[in-house]
C-alpha positions, 0 to 999 in steps of 0.5 A, a space after each residue: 209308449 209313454 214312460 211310467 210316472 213315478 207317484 211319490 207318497 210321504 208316509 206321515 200324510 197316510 192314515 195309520 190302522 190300530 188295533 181296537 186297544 188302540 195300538 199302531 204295532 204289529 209283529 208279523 206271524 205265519 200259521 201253518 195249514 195242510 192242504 188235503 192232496 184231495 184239493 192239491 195239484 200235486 195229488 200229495 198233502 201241501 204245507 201252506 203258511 198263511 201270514 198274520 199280524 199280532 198287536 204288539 199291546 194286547 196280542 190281538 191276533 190278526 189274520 191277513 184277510 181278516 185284517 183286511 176286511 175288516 178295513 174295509 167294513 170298517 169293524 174290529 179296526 175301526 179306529 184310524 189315525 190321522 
């Protein structure tokens, strides 16, 4: 067995996501679901936290998967800095 290559990235080379106002920052958020104990392995009601991002100029909330697929459909967050 061959030993793991390290890969080493320098940040400044990668593309930064922005928001649509155009701003780079975001804060992290958590919401909160309930999760019927209809659909739950427990039989009882669960709390999930679903994490999100905020921007931090226009206060744009994005959801993670939101977030993400918009990347890679490229709409909402269409701008990207070098």
């Amino acid at each position: 067995m061959q030993p793991q290559q390290t890969v080493k990235v320098d940040l400044k080379d990668l593309k930064t996501v922005l928001c649509e106002c155009g701003c780079e920052y975001f804060e992290p958020l958590l919401m909160y679901k309930i999760l019927p104990a209809l659909y739950s392995n427990t039989g009882t009601e669960q709390l999930l936290a679903t994490q999100g991002s905020k921007c931090v100029k226009c206060s744009k909330v994005w959801e993670a998967e939101t977030l993400y697929k918009d990347f890679k459909d490229r709409k909402g967050i269409a701008l990207l800095k070098q």
